[in-house]
N, C-alpha and C positions, 0 to 999 in steps of 0.2 A: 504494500500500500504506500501512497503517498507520502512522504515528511512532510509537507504542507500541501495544504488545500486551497483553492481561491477563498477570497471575503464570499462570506456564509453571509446573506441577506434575511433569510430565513428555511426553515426547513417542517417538511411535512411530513412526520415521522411516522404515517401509517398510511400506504394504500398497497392495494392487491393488479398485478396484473395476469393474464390467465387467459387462455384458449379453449372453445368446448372440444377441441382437437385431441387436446393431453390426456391422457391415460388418467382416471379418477381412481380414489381411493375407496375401498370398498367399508362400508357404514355412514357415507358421507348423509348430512341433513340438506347437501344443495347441490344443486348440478346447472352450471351455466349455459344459456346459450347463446350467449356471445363473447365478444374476443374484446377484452381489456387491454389496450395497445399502450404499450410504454410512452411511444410517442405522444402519446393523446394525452396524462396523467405532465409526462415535462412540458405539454405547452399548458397546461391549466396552470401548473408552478409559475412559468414565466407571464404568464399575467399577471400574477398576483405576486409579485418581487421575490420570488420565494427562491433562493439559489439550489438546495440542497434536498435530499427526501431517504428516504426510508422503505421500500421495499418486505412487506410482511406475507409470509406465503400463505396460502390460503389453504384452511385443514382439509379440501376436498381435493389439492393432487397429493396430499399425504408426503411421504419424506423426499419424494424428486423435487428438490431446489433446485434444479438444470437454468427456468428461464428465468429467475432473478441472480443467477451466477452469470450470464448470459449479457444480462443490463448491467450490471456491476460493470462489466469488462470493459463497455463500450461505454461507461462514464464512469472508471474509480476514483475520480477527481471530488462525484458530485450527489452517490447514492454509496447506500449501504444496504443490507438484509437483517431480515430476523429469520429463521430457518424452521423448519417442523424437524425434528430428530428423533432416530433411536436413542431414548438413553444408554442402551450399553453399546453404542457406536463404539469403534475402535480410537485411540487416540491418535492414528493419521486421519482419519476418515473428518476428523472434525477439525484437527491441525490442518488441514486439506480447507474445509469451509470457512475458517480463520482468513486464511490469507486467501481467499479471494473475495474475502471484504465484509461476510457475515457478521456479526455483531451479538445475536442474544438466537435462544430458541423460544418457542413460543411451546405455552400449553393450552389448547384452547379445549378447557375442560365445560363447556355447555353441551348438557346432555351427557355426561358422563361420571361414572363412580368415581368420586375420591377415593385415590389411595394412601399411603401411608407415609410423607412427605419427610417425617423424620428416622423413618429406617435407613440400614447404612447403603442400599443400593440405590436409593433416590440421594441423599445427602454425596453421596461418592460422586455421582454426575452432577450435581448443581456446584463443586468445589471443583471440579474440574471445568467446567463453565466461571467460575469466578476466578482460576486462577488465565485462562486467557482473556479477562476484561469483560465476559461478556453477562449480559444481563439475561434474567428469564421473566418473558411476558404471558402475561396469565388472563383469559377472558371468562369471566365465571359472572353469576347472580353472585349480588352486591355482599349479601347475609352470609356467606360462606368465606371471604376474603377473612376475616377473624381467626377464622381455622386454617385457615392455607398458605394466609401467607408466613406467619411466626417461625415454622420450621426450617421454612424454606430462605427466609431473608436470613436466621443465625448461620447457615453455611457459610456466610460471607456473601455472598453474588445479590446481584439487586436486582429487584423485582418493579417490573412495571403491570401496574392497572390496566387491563384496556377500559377506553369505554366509558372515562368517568366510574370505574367498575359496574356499571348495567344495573343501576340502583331504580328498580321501576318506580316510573312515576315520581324520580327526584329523591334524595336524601332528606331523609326527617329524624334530626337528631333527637326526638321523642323514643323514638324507637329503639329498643334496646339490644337488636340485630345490628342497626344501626349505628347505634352509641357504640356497641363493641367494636365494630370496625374501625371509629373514627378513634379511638382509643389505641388501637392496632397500629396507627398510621402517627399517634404521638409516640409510640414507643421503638419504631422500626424507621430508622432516619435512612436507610437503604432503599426503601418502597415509595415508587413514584407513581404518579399517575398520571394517563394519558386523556385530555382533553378533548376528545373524540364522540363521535356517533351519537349524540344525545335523544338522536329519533331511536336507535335500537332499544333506548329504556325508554321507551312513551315521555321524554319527561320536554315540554313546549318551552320557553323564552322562562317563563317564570323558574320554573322548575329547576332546568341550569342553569339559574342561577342561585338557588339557594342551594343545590348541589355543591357549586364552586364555593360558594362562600364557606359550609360547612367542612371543605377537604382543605379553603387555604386555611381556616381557622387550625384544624388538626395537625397541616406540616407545618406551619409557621412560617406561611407566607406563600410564593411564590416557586420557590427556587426547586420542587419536585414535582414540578408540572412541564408534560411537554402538550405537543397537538399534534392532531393529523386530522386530514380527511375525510379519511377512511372512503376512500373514489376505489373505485364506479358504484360506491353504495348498496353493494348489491342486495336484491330485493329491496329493495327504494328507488332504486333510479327515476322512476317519473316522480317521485315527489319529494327529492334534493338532490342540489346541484352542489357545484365546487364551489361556486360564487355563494351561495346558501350560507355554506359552513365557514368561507372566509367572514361572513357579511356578520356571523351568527357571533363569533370567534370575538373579534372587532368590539362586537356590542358586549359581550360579557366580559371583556377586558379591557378599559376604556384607559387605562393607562399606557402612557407607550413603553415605560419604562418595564413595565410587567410585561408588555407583551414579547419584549425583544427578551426576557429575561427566559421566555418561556420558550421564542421563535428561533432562539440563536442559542443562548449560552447555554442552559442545560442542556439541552437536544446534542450538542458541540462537543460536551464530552461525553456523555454516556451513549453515544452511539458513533463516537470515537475519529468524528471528523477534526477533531483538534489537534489530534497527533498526526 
């Protein structure tokens, strides 16, 4: 990779590109039928001043990372990945996804059994993910991050939210689901969260925003928060757009100073465009 990167303007740290071509994963909950072109995703960025993005694979081609290793090459200047993985991958196999620019694995555990996040064959792979830099991003309902994430953040390696973590219908710090979580996130200064998708959790204008305000209240500010997209929206696309979620983005963070905090500098290091 890089020693230096160009000036980072901003960065969209989560969209999916993907072909109904590619060979799918078998138990998938979506099957696309159309083609999410990289091209299309970098001219929405350059609209919107945004130099840099993030590349997150989509759980339905399962562990073939081929076409975001594929974008990577043809701009390691200017993207990165998060990868779907075997946790007992070999340690070339992921020494391999390293250095062609990967950054974190994702779990996208919606619709799926929790397993046991503090045994020593899960904990063995998340310390080997944090001893190469990289983060593990996790998209789960909201009320379960209490339990999910604690294990998994003392390995060392940092954990990102998707999602706003997919809190329906908005965070209500009444809630003692709720409250737990947001207590999980004063105690675990390695856990971030990603400003993202707010239509996947039903929650309108109002809603994200007492979401945001209750998760800046719990990290202490700003500085473990990033964004993304989340383009081409899938199952949403006729009812949000990229201009949407910039426009959405904007209004819930009316400081410029927050937003470059959230658009650049975190994003910059934890997904390692800074080195």
């Amino acid at each position: 990779m890089p020693d230096k990167t160009p000036e980072i303007t901003g960065i969209d740290t989560h969209a999916h590109i993907f072909s109904p071509d590619q060979p799918m994963a078998e138990g998938r909950r979506y099957t696309p039928d159309y083609t999410a072109r990289l091209e299309d995703w970098l001219a929405h960025m350059a609209d919107h001043g945004l130099s840099h993005g993030v590349l997150i694979q989509p759980s339905f081609l399962g562990t073939d990372n081929g076409l975001i290793a594929e974008a990577i090459s043809q701009h390691p200047h200017h993207l990165r990945g998060v990868a779907v993985v075997d946790p007992e991958m070999s340690e070339s196999a992921l020494a391999r996804l390293d250095a062609q620019g990967f950054v974190g694995a994702r779990l996208n555990l919606v619709g799926r059994p929790l397993e046991a996040y503090d045994s020593a064959q899960w904990q063995r792979f998340f310390r080997r993910l944090a001893d190469l830099g990289w983060q593990v991003e996790i998209q789960r309902a909201f009320e379960d991050f209490a339990t999910i994430v604690p294990p998994i953040a003392t390995s060392g390696v940092a954990v990102m939210i998707d999602h706003f973590g997919l809190p329906k219908g908005g965070i209500r710090p009444e809630d003692a689901a709720h409250r737990a979580v947001l207590e999980m996130l004063r105690a675990h200064p390695n856990a971030y969260v990603k400003l993202s998708a707010p239509y996947r959790s039903a929650q309108d204008d109002v809603a994200a925003h007492r979401s945001f305000e209750a998760l800046r209240e719990a990290c202490g500010g700003v500085a473990r928060f990033c964004w993304g997209s989340d383009w081409p929206h899938t199952q949403h696309e006729t009812a949000v757009s990229y201009d949407d979620q910039m426009a959405r983005f904007a209004a819930l963070v009316p400081d410029a100073d927050d937003r470059a905090r959230i658009l650049v500098t975190t994003p910059a290091d934890l997904f390692r465009f800074s080195k």
